[in-house]
KEFI-886224 format. One record per atom (N, C-alpha, C, O, CB): x, y, z. Coordinates in steps of 0.001 Angstrom, whole numbers, plus 500000, padded with zeros to 6 digits. Glycine has a CB too. Layout:
<nodes>
XYZ
...
</nodes>
This chain:
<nodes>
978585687077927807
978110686334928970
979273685534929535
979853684850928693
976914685398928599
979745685471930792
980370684944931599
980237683545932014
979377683664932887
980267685615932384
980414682765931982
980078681311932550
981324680186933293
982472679988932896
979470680534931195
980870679800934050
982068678530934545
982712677438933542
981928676724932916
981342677514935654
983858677305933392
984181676248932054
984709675096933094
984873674017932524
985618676879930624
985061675086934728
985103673811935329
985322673813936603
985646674899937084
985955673039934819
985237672864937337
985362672691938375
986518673197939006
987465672710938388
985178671665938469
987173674324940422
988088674638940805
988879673071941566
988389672163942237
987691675892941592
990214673321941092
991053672360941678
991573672639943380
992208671808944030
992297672318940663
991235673693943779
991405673809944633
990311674214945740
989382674909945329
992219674310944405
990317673915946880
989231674716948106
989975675311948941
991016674820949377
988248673788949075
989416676704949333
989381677052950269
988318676704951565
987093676605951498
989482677990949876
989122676563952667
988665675784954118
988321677253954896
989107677956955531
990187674630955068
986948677466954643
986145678780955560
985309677977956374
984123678304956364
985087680026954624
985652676933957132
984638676634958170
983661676013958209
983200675430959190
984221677367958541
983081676089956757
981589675589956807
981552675212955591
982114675924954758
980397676567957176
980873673979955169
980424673380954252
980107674520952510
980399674371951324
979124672708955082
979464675458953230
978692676299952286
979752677165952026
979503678289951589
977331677008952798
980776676847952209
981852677840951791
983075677386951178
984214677818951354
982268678563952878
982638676362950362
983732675565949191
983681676257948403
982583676783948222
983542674201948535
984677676592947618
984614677055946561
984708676282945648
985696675548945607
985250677827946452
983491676195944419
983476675064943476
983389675867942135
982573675474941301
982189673953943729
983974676691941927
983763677101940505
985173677780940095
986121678141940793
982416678187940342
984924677822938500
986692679266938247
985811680073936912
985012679471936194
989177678144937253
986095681298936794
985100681750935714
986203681977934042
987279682540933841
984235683549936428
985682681563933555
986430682650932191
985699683704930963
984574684203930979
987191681581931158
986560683802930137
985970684956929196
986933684631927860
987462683539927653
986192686775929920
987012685461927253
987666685196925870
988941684920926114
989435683861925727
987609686316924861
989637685840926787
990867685510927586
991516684077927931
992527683495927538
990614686042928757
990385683735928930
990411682810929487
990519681393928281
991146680363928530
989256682997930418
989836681626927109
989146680452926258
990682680370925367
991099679414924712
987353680949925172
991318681664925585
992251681452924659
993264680857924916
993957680172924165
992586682338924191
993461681211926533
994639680277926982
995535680968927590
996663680476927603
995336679554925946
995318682362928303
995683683763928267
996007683514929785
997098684010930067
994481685023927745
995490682993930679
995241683339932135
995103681991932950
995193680870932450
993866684263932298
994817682340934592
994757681056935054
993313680583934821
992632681073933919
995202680980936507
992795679505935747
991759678970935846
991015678964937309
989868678544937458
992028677829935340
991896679532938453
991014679431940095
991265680473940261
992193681047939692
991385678486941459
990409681047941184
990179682299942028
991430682379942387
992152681389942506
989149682302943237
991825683654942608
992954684530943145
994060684469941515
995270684687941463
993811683642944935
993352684191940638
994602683372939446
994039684153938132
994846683847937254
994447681137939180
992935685115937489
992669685426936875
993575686655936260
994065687643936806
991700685357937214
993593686257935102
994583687434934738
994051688472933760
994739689462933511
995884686864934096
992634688262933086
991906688712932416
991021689567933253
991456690204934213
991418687804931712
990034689574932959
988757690417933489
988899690470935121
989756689892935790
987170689610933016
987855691300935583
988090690890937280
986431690787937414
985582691578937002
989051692371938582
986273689527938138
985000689151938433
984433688778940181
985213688420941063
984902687940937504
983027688952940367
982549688981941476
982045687982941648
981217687961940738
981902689815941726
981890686678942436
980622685753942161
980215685029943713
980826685045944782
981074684407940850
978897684394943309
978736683653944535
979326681475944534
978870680489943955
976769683989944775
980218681645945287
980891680117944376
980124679406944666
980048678694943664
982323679340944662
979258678944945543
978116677632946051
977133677924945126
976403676933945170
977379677636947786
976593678839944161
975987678918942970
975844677686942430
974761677179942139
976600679720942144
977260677030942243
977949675864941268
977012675253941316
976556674837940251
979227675020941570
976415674979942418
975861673689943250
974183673969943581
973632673569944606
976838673510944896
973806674396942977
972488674974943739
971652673549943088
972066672823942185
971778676944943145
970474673430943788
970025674186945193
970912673591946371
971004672387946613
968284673902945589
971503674534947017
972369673912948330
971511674251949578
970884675238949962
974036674662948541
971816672697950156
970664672252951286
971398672296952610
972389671624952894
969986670603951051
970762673203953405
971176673761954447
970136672930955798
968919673050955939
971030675484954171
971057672135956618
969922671712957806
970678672780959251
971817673215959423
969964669415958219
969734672858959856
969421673883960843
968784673996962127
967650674056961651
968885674538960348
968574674077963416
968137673528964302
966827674145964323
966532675304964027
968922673552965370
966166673302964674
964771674038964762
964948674299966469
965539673461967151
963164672918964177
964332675635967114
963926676262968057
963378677839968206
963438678393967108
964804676031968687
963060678377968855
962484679402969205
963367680491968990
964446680282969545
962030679288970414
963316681485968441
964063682637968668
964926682843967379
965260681782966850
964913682505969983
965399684092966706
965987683773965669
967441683519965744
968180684162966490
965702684634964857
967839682578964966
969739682490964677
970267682882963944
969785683129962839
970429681505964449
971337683071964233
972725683641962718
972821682681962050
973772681956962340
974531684028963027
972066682304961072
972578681170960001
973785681924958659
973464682966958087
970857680470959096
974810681370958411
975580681604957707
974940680811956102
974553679682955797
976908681182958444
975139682393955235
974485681677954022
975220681371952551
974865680524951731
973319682516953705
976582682492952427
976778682130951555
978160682696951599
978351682981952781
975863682325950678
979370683043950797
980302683752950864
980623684395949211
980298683977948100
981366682897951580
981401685582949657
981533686177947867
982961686161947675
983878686508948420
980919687998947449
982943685604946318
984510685823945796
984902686883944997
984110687533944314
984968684764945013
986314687120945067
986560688118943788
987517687389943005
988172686639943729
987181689682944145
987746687348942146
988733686456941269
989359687498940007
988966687935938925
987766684981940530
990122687556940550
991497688149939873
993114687628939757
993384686492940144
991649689312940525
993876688265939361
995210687775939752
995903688634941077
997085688582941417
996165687906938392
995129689201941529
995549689741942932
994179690018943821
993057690204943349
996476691236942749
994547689999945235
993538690281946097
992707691656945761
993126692215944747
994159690312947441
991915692127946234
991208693293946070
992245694149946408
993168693762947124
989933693453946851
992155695784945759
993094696986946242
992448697429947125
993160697828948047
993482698093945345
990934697607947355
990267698490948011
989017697804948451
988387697108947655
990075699668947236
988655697963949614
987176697617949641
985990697240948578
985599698188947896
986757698559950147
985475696185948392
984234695948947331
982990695600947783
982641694448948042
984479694904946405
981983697071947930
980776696990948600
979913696203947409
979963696630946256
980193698545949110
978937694762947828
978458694233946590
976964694011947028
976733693506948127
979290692853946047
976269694265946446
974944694275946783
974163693406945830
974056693493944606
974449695639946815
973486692291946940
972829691022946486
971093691381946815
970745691894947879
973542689521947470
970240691058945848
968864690876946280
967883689889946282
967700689228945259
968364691551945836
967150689673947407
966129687946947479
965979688045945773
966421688973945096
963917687934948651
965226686824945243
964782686458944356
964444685452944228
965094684716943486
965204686652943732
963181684925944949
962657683813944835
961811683385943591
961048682421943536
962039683737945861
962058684173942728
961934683661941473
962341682282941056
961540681498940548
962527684443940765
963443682032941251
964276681453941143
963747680064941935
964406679069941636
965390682226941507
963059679925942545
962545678756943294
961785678038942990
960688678110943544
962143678903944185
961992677143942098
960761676648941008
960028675163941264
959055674649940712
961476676521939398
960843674728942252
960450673265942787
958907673316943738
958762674071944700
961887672670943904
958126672612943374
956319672970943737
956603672536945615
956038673058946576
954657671371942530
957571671520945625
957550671264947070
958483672238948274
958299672179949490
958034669791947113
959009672693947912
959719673781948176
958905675114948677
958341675815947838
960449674011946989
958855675503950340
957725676752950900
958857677545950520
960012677121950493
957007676912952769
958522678623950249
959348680097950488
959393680431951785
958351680335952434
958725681371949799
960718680931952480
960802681011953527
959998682655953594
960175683606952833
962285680662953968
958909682525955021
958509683696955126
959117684683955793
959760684549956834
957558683636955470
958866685941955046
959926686751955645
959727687796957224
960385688686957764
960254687691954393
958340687011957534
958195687442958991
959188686424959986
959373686553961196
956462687311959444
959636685597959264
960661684321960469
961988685103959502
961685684758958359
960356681664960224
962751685612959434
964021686199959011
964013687431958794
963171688174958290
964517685704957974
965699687708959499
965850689222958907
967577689159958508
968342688442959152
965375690676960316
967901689769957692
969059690065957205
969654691250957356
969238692176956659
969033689864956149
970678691470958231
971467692375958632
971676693636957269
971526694858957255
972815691532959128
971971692912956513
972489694538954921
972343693608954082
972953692564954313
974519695575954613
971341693714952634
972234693299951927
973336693795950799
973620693309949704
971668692663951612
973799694848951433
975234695421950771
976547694575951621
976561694418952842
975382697422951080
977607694091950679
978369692825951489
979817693309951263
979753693631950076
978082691060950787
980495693445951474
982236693738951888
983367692631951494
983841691772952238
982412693831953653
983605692825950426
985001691965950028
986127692877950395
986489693847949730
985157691543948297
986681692436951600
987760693691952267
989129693653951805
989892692691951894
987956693602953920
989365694760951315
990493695158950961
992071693768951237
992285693316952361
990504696642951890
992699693460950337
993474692401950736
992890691192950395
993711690280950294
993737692435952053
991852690921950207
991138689667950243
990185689189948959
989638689940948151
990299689768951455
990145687919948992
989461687273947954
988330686538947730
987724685960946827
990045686710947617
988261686884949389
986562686419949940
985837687232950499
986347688352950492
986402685395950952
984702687177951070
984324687821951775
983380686997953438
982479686165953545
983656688654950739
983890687488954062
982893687252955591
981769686611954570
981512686887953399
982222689059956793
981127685517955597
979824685017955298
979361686120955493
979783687087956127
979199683908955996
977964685847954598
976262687094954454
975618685917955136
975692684705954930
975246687710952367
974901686718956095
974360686321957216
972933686484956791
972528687081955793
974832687073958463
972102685741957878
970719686049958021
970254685488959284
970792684444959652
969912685549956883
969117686137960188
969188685928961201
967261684938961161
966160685405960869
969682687480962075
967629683634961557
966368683075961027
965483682502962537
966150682177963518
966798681684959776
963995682437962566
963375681831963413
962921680296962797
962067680046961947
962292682764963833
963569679625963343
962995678323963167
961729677727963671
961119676936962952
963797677607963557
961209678100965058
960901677642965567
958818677663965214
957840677148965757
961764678052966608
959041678512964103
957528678567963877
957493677619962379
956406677259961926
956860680425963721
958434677366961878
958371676637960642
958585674433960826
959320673598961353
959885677562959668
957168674550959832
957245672886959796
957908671835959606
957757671072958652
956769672515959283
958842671694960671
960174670426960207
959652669213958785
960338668262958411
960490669116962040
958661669505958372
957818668082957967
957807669043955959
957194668649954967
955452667738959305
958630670164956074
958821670933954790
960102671192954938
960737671000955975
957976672206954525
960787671901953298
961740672599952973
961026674024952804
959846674330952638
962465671996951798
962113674719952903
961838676322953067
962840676523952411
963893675999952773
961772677134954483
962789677375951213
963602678571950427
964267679688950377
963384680546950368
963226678927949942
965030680082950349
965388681709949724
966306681884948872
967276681157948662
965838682695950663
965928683150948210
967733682894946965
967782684064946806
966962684965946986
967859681985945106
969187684024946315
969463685596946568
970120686073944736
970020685183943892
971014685840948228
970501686925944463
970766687442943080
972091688655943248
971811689759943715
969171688173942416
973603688310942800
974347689683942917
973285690967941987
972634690593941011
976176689438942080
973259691935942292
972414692945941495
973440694001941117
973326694638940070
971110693609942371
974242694151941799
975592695222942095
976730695151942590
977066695056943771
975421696063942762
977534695213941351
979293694921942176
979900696370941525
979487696726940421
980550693011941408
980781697093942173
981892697539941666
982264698221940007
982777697334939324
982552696460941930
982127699530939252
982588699844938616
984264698917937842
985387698762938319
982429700936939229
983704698541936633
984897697672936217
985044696393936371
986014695753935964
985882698013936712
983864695843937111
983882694073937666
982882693567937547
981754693852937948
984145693663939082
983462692408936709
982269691594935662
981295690825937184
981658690895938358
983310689895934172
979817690024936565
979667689475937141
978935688222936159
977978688413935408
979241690173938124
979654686884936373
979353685676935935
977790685413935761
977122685852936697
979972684764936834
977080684783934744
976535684378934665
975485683412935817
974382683445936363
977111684256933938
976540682705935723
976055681170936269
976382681448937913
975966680804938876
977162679579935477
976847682067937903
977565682563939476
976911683540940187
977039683333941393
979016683215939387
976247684545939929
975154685647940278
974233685195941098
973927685882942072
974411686181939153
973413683546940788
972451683299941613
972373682422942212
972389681431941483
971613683334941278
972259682099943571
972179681323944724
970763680895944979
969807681667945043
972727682051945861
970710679333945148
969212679131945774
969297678139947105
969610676984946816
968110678361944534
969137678324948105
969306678209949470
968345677195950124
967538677869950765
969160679521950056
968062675885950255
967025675293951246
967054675064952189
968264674845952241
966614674494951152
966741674903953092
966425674847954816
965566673446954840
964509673178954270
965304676430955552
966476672566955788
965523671609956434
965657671723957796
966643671963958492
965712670196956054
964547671520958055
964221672317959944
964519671013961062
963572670255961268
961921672933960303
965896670739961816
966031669845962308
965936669948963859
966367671039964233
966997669430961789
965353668872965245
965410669429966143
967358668931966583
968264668607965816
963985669010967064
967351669043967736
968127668785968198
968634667288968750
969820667045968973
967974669561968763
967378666171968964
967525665140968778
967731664138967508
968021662952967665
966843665011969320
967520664837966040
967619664101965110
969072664020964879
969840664953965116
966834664501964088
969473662716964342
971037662091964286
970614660722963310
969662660420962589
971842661573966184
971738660171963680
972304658489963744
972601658088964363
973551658631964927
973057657944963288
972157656844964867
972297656166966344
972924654958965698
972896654531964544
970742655841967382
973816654317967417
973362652776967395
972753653006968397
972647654054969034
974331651504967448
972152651587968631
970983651035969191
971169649575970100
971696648586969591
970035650832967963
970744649584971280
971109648615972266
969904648412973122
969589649283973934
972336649049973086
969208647308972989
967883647293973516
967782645713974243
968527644733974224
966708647607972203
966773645943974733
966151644596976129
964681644395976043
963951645160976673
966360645167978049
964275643625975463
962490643553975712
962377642616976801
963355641897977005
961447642902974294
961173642468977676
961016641739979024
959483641155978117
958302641504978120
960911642928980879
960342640039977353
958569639281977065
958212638380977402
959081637511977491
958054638930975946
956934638012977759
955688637350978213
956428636052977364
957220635938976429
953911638096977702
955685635170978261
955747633751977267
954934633446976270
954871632396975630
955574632602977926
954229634555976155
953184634329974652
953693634621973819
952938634662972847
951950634994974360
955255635044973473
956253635350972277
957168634341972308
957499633699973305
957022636725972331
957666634186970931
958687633157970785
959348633030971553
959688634020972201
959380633154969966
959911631612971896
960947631451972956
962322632051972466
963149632530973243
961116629890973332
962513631962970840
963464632065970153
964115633416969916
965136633609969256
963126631521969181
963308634414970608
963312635957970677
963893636285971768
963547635985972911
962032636635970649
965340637290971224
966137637554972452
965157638395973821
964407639359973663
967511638585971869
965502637577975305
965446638576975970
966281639413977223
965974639913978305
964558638326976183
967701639231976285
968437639589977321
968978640630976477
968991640322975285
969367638542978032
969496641949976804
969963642731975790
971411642253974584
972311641414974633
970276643962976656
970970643355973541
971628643140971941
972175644799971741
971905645874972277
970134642555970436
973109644324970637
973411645607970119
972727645261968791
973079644141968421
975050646083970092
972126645673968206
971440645950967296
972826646257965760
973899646847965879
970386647290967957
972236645596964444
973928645785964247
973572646656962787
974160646395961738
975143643941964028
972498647746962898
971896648546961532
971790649614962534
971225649519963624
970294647987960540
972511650847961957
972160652417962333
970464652692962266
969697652476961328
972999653546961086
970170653278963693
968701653765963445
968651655481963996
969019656126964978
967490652634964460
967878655746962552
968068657262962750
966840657944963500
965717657465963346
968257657978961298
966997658814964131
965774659935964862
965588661044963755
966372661935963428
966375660842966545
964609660810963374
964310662167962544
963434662965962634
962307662473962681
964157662068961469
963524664313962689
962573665092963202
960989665078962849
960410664861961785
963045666210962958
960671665286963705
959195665630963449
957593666374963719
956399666196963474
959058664953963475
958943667723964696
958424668118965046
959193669551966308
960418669516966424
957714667029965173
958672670301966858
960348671040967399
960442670293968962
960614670988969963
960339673361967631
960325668978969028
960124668646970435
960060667092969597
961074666872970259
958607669448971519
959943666408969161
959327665202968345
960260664497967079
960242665100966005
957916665795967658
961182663066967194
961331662563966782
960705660885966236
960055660186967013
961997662986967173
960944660564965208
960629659008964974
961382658366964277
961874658910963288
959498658701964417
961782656606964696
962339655803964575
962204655780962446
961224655925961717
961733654659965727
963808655511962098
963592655028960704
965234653914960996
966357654175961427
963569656652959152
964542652628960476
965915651260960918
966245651449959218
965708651738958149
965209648935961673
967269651140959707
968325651794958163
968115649935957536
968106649572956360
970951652596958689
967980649123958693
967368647377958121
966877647199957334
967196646472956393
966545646599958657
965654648007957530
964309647732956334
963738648999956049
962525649198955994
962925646717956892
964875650103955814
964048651369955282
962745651616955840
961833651959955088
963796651283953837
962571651487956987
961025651691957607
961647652355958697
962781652807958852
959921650242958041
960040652277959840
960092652714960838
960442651866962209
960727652366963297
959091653259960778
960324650074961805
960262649333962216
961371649212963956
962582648994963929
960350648649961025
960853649343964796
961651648934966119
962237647484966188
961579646447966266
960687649065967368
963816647626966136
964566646722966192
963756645202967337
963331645171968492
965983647556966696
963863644327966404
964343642784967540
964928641656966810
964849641444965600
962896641925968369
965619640850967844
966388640096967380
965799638612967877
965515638200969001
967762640532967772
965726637893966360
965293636485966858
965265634888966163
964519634001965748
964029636732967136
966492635220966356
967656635771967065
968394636866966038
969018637889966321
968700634489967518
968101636290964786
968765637142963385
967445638670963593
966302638836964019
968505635804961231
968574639490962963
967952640778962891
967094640606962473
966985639866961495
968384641718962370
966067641237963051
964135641834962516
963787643121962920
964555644025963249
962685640913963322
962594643134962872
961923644468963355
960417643962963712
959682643105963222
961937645784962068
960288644940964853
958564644381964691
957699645546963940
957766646773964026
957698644105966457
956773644592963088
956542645565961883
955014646290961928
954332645802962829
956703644646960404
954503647075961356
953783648062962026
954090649104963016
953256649795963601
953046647524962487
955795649169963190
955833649890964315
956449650892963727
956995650754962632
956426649340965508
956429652107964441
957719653814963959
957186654209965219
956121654806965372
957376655367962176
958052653814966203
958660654539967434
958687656216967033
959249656668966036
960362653883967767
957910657054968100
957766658650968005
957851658459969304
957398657521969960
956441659556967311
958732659826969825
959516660187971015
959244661655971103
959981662399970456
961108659828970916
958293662160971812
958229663688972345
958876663967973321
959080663059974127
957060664168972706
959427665320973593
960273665645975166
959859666802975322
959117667437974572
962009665660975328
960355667138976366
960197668290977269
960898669062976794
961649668755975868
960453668202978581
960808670808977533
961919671200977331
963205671150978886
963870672104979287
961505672608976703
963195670096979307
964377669696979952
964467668220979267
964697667338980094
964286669761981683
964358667862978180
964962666267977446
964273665353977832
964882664294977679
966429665696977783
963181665200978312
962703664079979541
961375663276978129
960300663809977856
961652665220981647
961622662655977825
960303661966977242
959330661462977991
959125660690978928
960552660940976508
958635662403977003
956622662443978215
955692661847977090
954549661989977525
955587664764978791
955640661258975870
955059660730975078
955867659592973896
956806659988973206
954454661818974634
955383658294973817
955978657527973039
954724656812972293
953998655913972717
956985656650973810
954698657458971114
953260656571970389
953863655927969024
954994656054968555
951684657813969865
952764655205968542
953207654395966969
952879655287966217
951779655834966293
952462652957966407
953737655578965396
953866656726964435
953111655619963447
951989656102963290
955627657479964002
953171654527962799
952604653370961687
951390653839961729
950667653811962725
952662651658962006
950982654488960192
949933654693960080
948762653386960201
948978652450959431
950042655367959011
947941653304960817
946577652155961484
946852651350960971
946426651065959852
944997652239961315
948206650276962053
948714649120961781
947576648109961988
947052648027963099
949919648892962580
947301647583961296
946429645960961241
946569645312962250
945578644742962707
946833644881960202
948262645160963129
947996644442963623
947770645120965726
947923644547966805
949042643406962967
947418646341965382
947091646876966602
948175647348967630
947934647585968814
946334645958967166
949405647455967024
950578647669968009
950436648824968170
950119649545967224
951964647358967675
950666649383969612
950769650665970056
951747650985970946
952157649965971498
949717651020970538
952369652115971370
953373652601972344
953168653201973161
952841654283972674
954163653147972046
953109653290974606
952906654211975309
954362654087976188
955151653171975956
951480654100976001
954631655175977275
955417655316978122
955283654800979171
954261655123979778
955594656222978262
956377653628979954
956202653212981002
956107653797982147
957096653634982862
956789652600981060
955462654279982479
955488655204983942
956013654424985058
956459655158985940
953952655721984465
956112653106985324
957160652697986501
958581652742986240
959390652362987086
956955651306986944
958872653124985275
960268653654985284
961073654600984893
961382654700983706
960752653122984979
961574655512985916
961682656952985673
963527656831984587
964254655867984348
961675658029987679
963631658370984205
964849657964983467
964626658002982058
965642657804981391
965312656618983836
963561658203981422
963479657985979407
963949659649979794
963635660611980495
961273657493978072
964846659223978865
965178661391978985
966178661416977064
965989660702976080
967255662167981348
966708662032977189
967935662365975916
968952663181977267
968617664092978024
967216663834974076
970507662292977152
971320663370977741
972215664025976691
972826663423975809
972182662823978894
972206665410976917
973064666091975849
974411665967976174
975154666556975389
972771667545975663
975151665167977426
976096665354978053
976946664491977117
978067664855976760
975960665101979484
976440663447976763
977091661861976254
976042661779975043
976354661101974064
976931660234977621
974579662571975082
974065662495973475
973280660958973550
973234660228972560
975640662525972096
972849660693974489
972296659154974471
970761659303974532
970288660398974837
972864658163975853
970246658627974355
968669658808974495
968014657504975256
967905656481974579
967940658970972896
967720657488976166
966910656282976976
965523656390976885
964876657423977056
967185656237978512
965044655163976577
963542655453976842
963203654092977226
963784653040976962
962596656070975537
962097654330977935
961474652735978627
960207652572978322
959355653097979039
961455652538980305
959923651983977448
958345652278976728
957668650939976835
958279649932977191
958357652786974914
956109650954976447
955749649525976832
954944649202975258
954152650068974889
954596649400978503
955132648069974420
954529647691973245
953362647276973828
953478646732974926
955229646696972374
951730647459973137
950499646856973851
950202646087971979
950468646591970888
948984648395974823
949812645256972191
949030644631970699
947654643355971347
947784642408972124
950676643475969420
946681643768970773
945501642972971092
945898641318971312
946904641104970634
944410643190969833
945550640334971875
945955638999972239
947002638603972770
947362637457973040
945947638359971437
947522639624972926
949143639488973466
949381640150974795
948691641135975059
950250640234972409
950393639672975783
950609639927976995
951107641945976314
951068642201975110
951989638542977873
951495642999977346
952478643868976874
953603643192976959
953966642058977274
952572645085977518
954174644431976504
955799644101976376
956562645274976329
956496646076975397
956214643291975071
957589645445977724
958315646496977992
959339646383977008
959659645291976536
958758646577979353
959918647562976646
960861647947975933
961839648944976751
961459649769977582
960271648483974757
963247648689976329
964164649609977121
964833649427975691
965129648363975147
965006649157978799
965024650917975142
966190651243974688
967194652850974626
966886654040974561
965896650785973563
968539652060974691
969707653070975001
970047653437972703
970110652883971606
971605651820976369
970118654499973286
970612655199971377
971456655959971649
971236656890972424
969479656203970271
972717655744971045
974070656697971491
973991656968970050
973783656153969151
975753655978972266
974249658633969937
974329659370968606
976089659222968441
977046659427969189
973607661227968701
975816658513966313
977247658445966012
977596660223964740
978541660791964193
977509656445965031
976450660333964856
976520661749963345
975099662117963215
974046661493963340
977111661098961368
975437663440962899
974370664219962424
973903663633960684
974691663438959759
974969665930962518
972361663454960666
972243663086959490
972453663845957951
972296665064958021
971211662716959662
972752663369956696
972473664290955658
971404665508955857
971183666292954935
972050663476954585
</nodes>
C-alpha cells in the first residue's frame, strides 16, 4: 500500500486554488532513503495521484445561476524522476460512497455532466489539464452543500496508484453573485421618538458586513459585530438594531424589488420594506456597490428610512 509520508515543500501555481499540490508519495524505496520526496523527484516507483486528495473534503464555492458551467475540479499528477515519455490516459470514477457527512446532498446528476472521464497526463508533463465538469447551479439550494467524489480506477500499465491519493471528495457551496464582504456606510433619517444620541448624519460603520446568499436572486445581512444579522447603528458607539437580518432580493437587471426582516418573529415587531420614493436600491457590478433605501417600521415608533451604500472588499470563505 502506497501512502503520503508528508507534506510537499513545494507548489505548483495552476491557477486555481484546487490545484496545489499538497502531497509527495513513497514506498520502500522511498522509506529507505533511496529517492526524492516531491513530484517530478521520485526515483523509485512511478505513481499517478489526485494531490487535493491530501485535503479532502475540499470546498468549492461557485456561482449560483441558470445554465450549466465549466467548473474546474481537480488536477492529476504523475510523480516520477522525469516528466511522462508518452501520453497517460487515466480513468477516474464518481463514488459517492465516499460521502459520509449526513448534511452533505449528493450532487444530482441531472444538474451535471462531465465531458470523459478518461483524463490525459500529456506527454512531457507532470500534470494534467484540470478534469472538468460542466454543472447547473441554478436549480440547487444555496441554503445546502452538494457532493461528488471521484476514485482513480485506472492508470497506465507499470504505475502505481497511492492509497491515500486515489480519492477525491468535492463540496459545492452554491453562491449568488451578490454574496461578498462589505464595508458599510449608512444614514438613518429618525423621528424624534429615537434617541437624540443616535447618529443621524452618515457613518462608516467600522465591522465588515457580509451578504450571504440565500437564494439565486437573495441575499442577507450577517455584522461580523455581533455574529448576527443585526443592521448596523451608531450611538454613537457601534450597535446594531437587534431583531433585525436585512434580506435583499433583485432582479435580473440588479435592481432591489424586496427588502424584508429575515429575524425569525422578532418580539419587538421590526420589519423592512422598500422605500418606493426613492429610486436607485440596485447592486452595480461596475464598482460592486450595493445601494438600497429601505424603510425600518416597528409598532409605537415613527418609521425610519434607511440608506445604505456596501462596497464589496472580497469574496467570502
Amino acid at each position: 500500500m502506497y501512502t503520503i509520508k508528508k507534506a510537499l515543500k513545494t507548489q505548483l501555481l495552476l491557477g486555481s486554488a484546487l490545484m496545489m499540490l499538497a502531497g509527495c508519495l513513497k514506498d520502500k524505496g522511498y522509506e529507505d532513503g533511496d529517492y526524492g520526496t516531491i513530484t517530478n523527484k521520485t526515483e523509485g516507483d512511478k505513481f499517478i495521484s489526485i494531490p487535493i486528495a491530501s485535503r479532502n473534503p475540499n470546498v468549492v464555492g461557485i456561482e449560483s445561476k441558470a445554465g450549466k458551467q465549466p467548473v474546474e475540479l481537480f488536477t492529476l499528477s504523475y510523480d516520477y524522476k522525469s516528466p511522462a515519455e508518452t501520453d497517460l490516459a487515466v480513468t477516474v470514477a464518481v463514488n459517492n460512497s465516499l460521502i459520509t457527512d449526513p448534511t452533505v446532498k449528493i450532487l444530482p446528476p441531472s444538474e451535471y455532466d462531465i465531458p470523459s472521464l478518461t483524463h490525459t497526463i500529456k506527454a512531457g508533463q507532470v500534470i494534467s489539464d484540470p478534469f472538468m465538469a460542466n454543472i447547473n447551479t441554478g436549480n440547487l439550494d444555496p441554503n445546502f452543500k452538494y457532493g461528488i467524489a471521484f476514485s482513480i480506477t485506472n492508470v497506465p500499465s507499470g504505475i502505481e496508484i497511492p492509497s491515500n491519493l486515489k480519492n477525491v471528495i468535492l463540496l459545492f457551496t452554491i453562491k449568488n453573485k451578490y454574496d461578498g464582504i462589505y464595508s458599510f456606510r449608512g444614514r438613518h433619517d429618525m423621528a424624534s421618538d429615537r434617541s437624540s444620541a443616535w447618529l443621524r448624519t452618515p457613518y462608516d460603520y467600522p465591522y465588515e458586513i457580509h451578504l450571504i446568499t440565500a437564494g439565486p436572486n437573495t441575499v442577507r445581512f450577517f455584522n461580523t459585530a455581533f455574529n448576527a444579522g443585526f443592521h448596523p447603528l451608531m450611538t454613537p458607539g457601534v450597535s446594531g438594531f437587534g431583531s433585525t437580518e436585512p434580506v435583499f432580493t433583485f432582479d435580473a437587471n440588479n435592481n432591489i424589488v424586496t427588502v424584508v426582516n429575515g429575524f425569525p418573529n422578532p418580539s419587538n415587531g421590526r420589519a423592512f420594506v422598500i422605500n418606493s420614493a426613492v429610486s436607485g436600491s440596485k447592486y452595480n457590478p461596475s464598482n460592486k456597490k450595493v445601494y438600497a433605501a429601505y424603510i425600518m417600521n416597528q409598532p409605537g415608533f415613527e418609521p425610519m428610512p434607511l440608506f445604505d451604500t456596501l462596497t464589496f472588499i472580497k469574496k467570502r470563505p
